[in-house]
LUMGU-629836 format. One line per field, with one value per residue (C-alpha): residue in three letters; residue number from 1; x, y, z. Coordinates in nm, 2 decimals. Layout:
<pts>
residuo <- c(ALA, ...)
num <- c(NUM, ...)
x <- c(X, ...)
y <- c(Y, ...)
z <- c(Z, ...)
</pts>
This chain:
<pts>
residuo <- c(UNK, UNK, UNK, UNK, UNK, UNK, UNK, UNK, UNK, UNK, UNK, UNK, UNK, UNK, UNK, UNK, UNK, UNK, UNK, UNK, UNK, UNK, UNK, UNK, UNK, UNK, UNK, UNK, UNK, UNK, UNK, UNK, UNK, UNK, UNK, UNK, UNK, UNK, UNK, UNK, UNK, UNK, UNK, UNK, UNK, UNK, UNK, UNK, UNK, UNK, UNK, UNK, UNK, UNK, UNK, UNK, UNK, UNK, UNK, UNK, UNK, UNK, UNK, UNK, UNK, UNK, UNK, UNK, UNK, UNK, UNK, UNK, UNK, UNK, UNK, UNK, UNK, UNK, UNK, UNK, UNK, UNK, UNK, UNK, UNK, UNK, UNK, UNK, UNK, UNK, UNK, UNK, UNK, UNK, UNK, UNK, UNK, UNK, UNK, UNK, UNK, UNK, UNK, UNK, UNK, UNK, UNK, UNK, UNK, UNK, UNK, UNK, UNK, UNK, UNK, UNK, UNK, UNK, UNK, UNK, UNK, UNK, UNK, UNK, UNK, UNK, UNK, UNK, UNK, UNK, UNK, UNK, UNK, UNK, UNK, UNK, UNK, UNK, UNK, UNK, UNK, UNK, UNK, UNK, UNK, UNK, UNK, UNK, UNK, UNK, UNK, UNK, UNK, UNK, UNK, UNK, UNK, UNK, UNK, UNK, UNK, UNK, UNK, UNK, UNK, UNK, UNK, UNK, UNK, UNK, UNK, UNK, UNK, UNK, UNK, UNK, UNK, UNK, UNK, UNK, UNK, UNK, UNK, UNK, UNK, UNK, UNK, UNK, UNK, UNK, UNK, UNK, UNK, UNK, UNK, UNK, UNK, UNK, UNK, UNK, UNK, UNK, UNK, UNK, UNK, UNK, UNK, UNK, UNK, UNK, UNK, UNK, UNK, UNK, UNK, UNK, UNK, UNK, UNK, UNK, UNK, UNK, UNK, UNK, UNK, UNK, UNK, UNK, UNK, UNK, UNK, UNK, UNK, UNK, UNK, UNK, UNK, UNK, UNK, UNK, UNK, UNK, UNK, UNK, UNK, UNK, UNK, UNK, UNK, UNK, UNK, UNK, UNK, UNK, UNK, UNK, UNK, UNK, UNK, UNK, UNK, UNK, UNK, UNK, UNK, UNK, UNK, UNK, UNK, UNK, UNK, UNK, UNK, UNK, UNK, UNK, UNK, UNK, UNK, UNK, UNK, UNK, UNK, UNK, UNK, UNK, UNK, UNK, UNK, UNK, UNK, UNK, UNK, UNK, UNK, UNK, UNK, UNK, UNK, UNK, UNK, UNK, UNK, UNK, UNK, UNK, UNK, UNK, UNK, UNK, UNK, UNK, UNK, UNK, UNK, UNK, UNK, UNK, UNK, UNK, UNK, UNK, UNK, UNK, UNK, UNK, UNK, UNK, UNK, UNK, UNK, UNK, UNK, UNK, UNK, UNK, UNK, UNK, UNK, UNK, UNK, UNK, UNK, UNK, UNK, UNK, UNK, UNK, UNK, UNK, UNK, UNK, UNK, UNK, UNK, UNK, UNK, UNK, UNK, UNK, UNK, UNK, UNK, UNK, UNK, UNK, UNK, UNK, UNK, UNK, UNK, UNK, UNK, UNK, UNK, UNK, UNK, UNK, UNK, UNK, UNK, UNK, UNK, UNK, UNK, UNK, UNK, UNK, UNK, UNK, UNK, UNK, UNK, UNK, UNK, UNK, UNK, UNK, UNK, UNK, UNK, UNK, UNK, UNK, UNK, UNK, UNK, UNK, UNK, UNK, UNK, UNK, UNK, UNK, UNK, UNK, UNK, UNK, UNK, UNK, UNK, UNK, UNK, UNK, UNK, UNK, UNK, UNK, UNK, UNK, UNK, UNK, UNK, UNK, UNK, UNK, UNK, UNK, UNK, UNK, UNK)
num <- c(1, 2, 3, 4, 5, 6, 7, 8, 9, 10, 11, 12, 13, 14, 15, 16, 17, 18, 19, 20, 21, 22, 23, 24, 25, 26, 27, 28, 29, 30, 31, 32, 33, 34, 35, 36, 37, 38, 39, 40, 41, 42, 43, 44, 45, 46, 47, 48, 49, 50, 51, 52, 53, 54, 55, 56, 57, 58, 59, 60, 61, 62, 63, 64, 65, 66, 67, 68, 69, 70, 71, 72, 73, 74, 75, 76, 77, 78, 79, 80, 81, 82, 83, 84, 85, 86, 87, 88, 89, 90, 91, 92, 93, 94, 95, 96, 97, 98, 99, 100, 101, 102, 103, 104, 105, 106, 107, 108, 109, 110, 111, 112, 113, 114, 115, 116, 117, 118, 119, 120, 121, 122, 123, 124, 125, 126, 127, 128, 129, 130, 131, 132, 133, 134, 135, 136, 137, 138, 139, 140, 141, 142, 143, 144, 145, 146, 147, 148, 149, 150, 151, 152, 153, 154, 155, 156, 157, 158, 159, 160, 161, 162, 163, 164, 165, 166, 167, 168, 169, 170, 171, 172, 173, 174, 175, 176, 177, 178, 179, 180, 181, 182, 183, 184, 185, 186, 187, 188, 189, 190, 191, 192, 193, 194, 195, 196, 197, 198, 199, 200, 201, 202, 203, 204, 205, 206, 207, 208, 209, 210, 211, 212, 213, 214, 215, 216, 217, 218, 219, 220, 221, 222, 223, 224, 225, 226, 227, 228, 229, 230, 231, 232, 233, 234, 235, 236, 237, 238, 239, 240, 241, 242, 243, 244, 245, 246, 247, 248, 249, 250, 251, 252, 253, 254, 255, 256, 257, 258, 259, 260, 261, 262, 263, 264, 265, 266, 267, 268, 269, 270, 271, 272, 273, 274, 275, 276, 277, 278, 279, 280, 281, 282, 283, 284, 285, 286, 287, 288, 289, 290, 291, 292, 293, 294, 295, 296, 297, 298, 299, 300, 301, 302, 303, 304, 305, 306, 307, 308, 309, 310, 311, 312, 313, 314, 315, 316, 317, 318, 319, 320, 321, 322, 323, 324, 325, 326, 327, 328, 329, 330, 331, 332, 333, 334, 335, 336, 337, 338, 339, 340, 341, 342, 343, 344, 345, 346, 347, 348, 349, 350, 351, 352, 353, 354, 355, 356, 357, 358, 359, 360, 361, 362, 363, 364, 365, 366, 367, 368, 369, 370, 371, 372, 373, 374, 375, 376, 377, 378, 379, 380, 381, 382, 383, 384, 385, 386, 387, 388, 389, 390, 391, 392, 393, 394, 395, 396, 397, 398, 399, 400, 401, 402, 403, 404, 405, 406, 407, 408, 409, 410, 411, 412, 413, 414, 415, 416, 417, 418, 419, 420, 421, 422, 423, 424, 425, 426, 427, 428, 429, 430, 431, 432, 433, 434, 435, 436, 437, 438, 439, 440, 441)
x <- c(1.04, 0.93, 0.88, 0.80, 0.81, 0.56, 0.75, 1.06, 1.26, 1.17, 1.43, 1.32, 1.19, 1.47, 1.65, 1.43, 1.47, 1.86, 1.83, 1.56, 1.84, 2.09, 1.92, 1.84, 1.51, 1.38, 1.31, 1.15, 1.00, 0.85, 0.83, 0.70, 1.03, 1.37, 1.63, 1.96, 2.08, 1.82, 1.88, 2.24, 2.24, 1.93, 2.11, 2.45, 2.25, 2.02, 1.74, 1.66, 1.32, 1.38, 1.14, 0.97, 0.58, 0.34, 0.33, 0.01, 0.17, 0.45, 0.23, 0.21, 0.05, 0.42, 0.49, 0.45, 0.41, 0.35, 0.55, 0.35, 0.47, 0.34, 0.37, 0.19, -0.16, -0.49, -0.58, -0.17, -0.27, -0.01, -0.20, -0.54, -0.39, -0.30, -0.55, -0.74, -0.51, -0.58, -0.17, -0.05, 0.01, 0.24, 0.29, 0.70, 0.63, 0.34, 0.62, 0.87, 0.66, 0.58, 0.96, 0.99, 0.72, 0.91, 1.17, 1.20, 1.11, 1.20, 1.03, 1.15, 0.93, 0.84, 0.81, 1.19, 1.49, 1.35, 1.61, 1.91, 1.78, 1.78, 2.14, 2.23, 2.11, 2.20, 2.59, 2.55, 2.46, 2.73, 2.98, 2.89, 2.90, 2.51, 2.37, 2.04, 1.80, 1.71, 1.49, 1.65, 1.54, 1.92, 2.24, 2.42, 2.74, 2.90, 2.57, 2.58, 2.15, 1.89, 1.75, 1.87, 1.71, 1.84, 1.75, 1.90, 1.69, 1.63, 1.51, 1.59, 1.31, 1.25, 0.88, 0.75, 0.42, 0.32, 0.13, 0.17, 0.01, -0.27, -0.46, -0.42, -0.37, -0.29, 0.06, 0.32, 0.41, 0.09, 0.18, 0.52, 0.37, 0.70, 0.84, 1.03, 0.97, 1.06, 0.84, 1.10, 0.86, 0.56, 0.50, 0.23, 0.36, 0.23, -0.10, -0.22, -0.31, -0.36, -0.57, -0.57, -0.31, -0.56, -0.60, -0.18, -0.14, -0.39, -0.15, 0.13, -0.11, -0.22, 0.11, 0.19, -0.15, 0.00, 0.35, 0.31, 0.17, 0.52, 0.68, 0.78, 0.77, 1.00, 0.89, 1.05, 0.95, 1.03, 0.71, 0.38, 0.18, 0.40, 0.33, -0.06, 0.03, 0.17, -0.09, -0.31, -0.08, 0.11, 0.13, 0.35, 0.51, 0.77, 1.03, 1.36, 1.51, 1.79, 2.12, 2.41, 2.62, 2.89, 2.90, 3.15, 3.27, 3.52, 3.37, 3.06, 3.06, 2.86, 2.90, 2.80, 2.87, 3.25, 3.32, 3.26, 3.24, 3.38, 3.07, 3.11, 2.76, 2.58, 2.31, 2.05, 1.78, 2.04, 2.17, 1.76, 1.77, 2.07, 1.91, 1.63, 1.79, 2.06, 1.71, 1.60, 1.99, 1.96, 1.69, 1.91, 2.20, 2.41, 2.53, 2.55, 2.89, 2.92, 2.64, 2.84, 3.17, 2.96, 2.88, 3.17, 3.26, 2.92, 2.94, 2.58, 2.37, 2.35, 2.22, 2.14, 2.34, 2.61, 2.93, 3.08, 3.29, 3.52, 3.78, 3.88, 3.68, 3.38, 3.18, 2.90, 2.63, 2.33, 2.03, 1.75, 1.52, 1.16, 0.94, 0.89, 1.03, 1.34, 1.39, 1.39, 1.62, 1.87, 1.87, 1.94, 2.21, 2.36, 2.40, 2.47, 2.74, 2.94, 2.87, 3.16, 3.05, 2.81, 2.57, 2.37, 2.09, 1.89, 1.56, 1.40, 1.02, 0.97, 0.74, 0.39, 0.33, 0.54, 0.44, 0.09, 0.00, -0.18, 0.09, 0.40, 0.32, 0.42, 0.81, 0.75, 0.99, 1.31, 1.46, 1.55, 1.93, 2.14, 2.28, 2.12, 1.82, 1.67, 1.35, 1.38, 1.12, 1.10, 0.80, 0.82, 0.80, 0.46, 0.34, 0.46, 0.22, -0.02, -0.07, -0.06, 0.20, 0.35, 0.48, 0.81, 0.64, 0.41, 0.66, 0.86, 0.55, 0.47, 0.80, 1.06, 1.37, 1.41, 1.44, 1.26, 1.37, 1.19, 1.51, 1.80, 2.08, 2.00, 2.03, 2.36, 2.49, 2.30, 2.50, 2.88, 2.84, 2.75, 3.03, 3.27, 3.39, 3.63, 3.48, 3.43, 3.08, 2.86, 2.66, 2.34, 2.16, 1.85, 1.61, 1.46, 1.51, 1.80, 1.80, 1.72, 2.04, 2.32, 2.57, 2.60, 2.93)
y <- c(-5.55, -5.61, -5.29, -5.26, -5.02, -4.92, -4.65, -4.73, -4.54, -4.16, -3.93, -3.96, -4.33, -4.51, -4.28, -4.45, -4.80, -4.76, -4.66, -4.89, -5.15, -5.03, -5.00, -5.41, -5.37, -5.62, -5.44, -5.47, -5.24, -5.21, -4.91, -4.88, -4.67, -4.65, -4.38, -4.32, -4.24, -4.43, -4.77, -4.76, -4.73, -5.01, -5.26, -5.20, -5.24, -5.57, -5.40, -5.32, -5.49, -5.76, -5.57, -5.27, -5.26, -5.35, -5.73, -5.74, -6.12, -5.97, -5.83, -6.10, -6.10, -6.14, -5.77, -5.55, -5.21, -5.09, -4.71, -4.55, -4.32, -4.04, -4.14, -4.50, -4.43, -4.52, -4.76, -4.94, -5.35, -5.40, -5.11, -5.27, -5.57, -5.45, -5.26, -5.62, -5.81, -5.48, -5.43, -5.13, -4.82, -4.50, -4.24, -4.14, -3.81, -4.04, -4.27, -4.00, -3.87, -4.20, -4.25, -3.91, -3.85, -3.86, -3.63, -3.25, -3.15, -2.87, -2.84, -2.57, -2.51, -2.26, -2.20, -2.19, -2.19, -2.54, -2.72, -2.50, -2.40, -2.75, -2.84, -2.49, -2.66, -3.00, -2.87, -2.65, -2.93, -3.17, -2.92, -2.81, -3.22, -3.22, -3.55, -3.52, -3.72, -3.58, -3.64, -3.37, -3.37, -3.33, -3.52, -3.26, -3.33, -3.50, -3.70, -4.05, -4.05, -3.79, -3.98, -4.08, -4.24, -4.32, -4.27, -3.89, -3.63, -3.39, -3.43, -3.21, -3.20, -3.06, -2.94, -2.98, -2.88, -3.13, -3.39, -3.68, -3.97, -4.09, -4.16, -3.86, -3.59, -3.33, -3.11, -3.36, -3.08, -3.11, -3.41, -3.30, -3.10, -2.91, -2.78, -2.50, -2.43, -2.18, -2.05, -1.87, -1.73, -1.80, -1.82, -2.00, -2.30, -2.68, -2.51, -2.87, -2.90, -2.61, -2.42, -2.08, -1.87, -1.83, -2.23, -2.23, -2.00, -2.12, -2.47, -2.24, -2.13, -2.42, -2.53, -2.21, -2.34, -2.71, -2.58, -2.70, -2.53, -2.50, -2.42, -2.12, -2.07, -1.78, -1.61, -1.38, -1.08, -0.95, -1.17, -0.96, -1.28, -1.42, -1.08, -1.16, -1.49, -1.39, -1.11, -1.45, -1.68, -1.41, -1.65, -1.86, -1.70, -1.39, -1.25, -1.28, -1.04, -1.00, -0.99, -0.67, -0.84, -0.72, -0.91, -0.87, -1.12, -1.27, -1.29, -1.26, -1.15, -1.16, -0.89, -0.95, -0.66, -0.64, -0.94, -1.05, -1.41, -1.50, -1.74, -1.94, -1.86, -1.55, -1.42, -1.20, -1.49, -1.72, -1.50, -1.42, -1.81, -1.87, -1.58, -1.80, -2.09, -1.94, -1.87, -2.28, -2.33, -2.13, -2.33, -2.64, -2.51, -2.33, -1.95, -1.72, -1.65, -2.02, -2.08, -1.81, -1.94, -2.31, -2.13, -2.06, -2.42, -2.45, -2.49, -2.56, -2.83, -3.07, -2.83, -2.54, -2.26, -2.53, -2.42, -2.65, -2.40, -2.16, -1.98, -1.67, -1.67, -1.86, -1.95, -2.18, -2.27, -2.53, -2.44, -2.65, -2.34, -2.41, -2.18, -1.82, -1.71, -1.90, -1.81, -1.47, -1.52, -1.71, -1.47, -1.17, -1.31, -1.45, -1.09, -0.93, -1.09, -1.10, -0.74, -0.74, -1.06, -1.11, -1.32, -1.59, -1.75, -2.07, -2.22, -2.50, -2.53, -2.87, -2.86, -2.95, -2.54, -2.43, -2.60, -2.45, -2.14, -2.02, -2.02, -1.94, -1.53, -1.53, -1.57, -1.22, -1.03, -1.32, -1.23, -0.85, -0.84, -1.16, -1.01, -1.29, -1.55, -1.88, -2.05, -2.46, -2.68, -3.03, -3.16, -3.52, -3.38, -3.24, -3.53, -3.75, -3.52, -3.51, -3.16, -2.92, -2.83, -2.45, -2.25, -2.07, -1.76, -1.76, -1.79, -1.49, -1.31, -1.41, -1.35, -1.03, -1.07, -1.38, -1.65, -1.99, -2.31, -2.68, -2.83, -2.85, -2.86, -2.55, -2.40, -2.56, -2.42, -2.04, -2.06, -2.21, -1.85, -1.69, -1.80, -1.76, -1.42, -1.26, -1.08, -1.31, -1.53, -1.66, -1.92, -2.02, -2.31, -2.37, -2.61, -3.00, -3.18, -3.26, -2.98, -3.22, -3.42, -3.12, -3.07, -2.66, -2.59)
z <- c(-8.61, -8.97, -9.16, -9.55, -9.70, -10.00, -10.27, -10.08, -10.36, -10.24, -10.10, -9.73, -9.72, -9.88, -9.59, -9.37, -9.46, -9.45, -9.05, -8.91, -9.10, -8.94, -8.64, -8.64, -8.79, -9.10, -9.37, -9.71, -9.96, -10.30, -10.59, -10.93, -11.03, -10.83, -10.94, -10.84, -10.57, -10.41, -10.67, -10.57, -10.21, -10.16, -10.40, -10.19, -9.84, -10.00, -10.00, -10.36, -10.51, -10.70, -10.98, -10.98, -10.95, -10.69, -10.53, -10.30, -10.23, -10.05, -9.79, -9.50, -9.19, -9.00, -9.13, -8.79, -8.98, -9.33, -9.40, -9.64, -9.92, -10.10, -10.40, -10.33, -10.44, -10.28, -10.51, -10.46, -10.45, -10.15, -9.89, -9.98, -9.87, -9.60, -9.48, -9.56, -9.31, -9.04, -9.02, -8.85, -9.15, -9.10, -9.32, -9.29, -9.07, -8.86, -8.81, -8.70, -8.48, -8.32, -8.28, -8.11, -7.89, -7.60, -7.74, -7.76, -8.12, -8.32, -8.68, -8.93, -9.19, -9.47, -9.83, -9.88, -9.67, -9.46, -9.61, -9.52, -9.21, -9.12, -9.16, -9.02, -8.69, -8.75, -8.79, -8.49, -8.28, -8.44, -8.39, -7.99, -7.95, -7.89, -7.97, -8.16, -8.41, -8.74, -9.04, -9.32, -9.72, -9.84, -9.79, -9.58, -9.49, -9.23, -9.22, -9.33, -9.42, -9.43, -9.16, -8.76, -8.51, -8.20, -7.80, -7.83, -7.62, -7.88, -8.26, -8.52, -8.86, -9.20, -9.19, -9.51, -9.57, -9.87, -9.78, -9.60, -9.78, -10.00, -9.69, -9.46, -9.72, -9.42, -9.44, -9.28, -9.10, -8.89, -8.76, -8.57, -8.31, -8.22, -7.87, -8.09, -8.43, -8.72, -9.00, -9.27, -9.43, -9.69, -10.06, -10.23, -10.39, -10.41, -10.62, -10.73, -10.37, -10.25, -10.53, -10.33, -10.14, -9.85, -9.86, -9.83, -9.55, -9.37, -9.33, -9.19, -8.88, -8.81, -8.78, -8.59, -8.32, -8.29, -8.12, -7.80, -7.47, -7.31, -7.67, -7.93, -8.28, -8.46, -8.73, -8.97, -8.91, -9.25, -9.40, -9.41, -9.37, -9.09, -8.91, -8.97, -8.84, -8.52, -8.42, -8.38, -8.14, -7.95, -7.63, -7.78, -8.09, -8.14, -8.45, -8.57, -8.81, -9.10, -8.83, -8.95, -9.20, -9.44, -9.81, -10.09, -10.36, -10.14, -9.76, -9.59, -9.20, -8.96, -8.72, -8.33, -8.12, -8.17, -8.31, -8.67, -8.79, -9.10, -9.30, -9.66, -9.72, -9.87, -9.94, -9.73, -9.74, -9.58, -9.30, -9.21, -9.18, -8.96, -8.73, -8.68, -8.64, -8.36, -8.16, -8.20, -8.08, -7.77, -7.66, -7.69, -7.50, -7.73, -7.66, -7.91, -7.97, -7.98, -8.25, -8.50, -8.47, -8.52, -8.87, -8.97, -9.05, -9.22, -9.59, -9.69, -9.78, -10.15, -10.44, -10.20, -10.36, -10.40, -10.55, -10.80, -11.00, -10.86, -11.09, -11.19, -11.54, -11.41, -11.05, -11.16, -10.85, -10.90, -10.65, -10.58, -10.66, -10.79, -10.65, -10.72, -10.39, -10.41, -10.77, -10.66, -10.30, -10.53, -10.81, -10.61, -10.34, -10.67, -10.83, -10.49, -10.39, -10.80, -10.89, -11.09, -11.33, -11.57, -11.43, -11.63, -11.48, -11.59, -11.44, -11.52, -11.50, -11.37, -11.09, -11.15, -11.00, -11.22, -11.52, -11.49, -11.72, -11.46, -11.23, -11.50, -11.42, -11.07, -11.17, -11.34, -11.08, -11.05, -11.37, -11.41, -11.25, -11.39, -11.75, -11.90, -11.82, -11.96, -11.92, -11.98, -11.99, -12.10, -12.31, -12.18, -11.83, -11.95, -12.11, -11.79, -11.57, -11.87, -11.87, -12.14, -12.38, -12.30, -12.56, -12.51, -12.70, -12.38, -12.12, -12.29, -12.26, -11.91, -11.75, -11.85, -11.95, -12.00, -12.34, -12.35, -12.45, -12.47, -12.64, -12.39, -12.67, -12.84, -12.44, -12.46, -12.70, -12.67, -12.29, -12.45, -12.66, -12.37, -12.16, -12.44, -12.39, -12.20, -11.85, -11.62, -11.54, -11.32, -11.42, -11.17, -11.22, -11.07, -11.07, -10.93, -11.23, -11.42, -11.70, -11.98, -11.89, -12.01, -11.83, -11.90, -11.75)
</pts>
């Protein structure tokens, strides 16, 4: 089979190309802009364009498939031409479910935690020798892709509720319809498409209704809005809850009647996760006992509360973080877990969410334990997106105890002062950009 690939250079679809090639399949692709990683592992694999932009001469009628991208526009030259030459067009999470519609799917989703929750499952299976498909947005490792396909039985995917394409602008988690699922719970984000809170909850029972007849979904019970959720689609939904844990700086267990399992994760948020996610595993054959002594050989997932400096004077961790929610999850497990180190956090507005005034107010309660906080926001990001300028004065205003900054060099060296003293630091870094390209540790 031929598939191209239009905005091959996204996170998942350049994932994609690299397994239907591995898998024997011809592939080509196209993108406007290709950044690295994706640029490095298409050139090594041959299947970097030639240029960037749009080529509607590259579309042929020999081409069995078009996968569609998100970030392709309507109005791309290559889809018109090939919605002129009537070729066959998937969206990534079409295609997925195409591939697995004879498989048993399980689909986490939720405003934070997907991710994570994800490879919690994925290792699980890896580990109890299970053999599974997956479709993951992280490098996790022991993973070569984001992305398998094969003739396993079972598949394992990220539900992400963002949408799917320029032609079917429905959350891609709709299209899945899951055997077992997992809602971790729900926090508006994604505003520019989903204007009201109502509008983003109501994608989350939808997704709840398309489990199948024969299926479950967990939700965390924890959630008021899950609960308002489940009181809908009893028949085929039920709870998990926060399992009895024990944190201090140096272990986190996990206690299971009389035994305790030693984890190298933390954090409440991510224990609630793994609870959920040991009720998916039961359903695909793993006990209990077995799925806790998986996790203690799981060590988390690319920029998910990732660790990259560990010494006596300073721990630095970089989080993927964007939303209000996970600001706030991260924030607090961060400060839990070092009580007895300063902790200095810095988020970076970069999201088109959280770019918005209107939006900028709902980080209000993240900020009020670390010993110090920063705001960064970039204003080429803003003028990229073409929306309006913020002002740090406003952000200050907007959001407690925290300081502002548009120039990431003057946050460099405000956070060298910080970090040059004595008692010992954490430094947490959060955010989906690249923090004005500083490195702050």
């Amino acid at each position: 089979m031929h598939y191209h690939f239009i905005a091959i250079g996204g996170a998942i679809m350049h994932n994609l190309a690299l397994e239907l090639q591995a898998n024997g399949h011809q592939v080509s692709g196209s993108d406007d802009e290709i950044f690295d990683p994706a640029k490095t592992r298409l050139e090594k694999a041959g299947l970097l364009p030639q240029n960037n932009g749009w080529n509607s001469d590259d579309i042929k009628p020999s081409i069995d498939a078009i996968i569609l991208g998100m970030h392709a526009k309507a109005d791309n030259p290559e889809l018109i031409k090939a919605q002129e030459l009537g070729l066959k067009i998937y969206s990534f999470p079409d295609f997925i479910y195409e591939h697995s519609k004879d498989k048993i799917r399980v689909v986490i989703g939720g405003s934070h935690g997907k991710t994570t929750s994800t490879a919690m499952l994925m290792h699980v299976l890896l580990d109890q020798k299970i053999d599974f498909d997956y479709l993951v947005g992280s490098q996790i490792d022991g993973f070569e892709r984001m992305v398998r396909l094969s003739d396993a039985k079972i598949i394992i995917i990220e539900g992400d509720e963002y949408l799917t394409s320029a032609l079917d602008r429905v959350p891609k988690f709709h299209k899945y319809h899951p055997h077992y699922s997992m809602i971790t719970g729900i926090a508006w984000d994604h505003i520019n498409v989903f204007p009201t809170f109502e509008g983003y909850v109501k994608q989350f029972e939808t997704f709840v209704d398309m489990t199948m007849p024969d299926g479950h979904c967990y939700l965390f019970e924890e959630d008021e809005h899950l609960k308002k959720i489940q009181t809908q689609f009893n028949l085929n939904s039920s709870f998990y809850n926060t399992p009895k844990y024990k944190e201090t700086e140096d272990e986190t267990l996990v206690q299971l009647g009389y035994e305790e399992y030693k984890l190298d994760f933390f954090g409440a948020h991510n224990l609630q996760n793994a609870a959920g996610v040991q009720k998916l595993s039961a359903h695909l054959g793993v006990e209990k006992r077995n799925f806790w002594s998986s996790m203690q050989r799981f060590s988390g997932s690319a920029r998910r509360m990732e660790k990259v400096v560990d010494t006596k004077e300073l721990v630095v961790y970089r989080d993927f973080a964007h939303s209000p929610s996970k600001c706030k999850a991260t924030v607090e497990a961060v400060c839990s877990k070092h009580r007895d180190r300063d902790v200095i956090a810095l988020f970076e507005l970069h999201t088109y969410s959280s770019l918005r005034k209107d939006f900028i107010p709902y980080y209000s309660d993240c900020f009020s334990q670390p010993k110090k906080s920063y705001i960064l926001f970039d204003p080429h990001v803003l003028e990229l997106k073409k929306m309006p300028m913020l002002d740090p004065a406003f952000i200050e205003e907007e959001i407690p105890h925290v300081r502002a900054y548009s120039d990431s060099r003057e946050l460099k060296i405000q956070i060298d002062v910080d970090l040059n003293t004595s008692k010992p630091k954490v430094l947490l870094l959060m955010s989906s950009g690249k923090l004005g390209g500083e490195n702050f540790y």
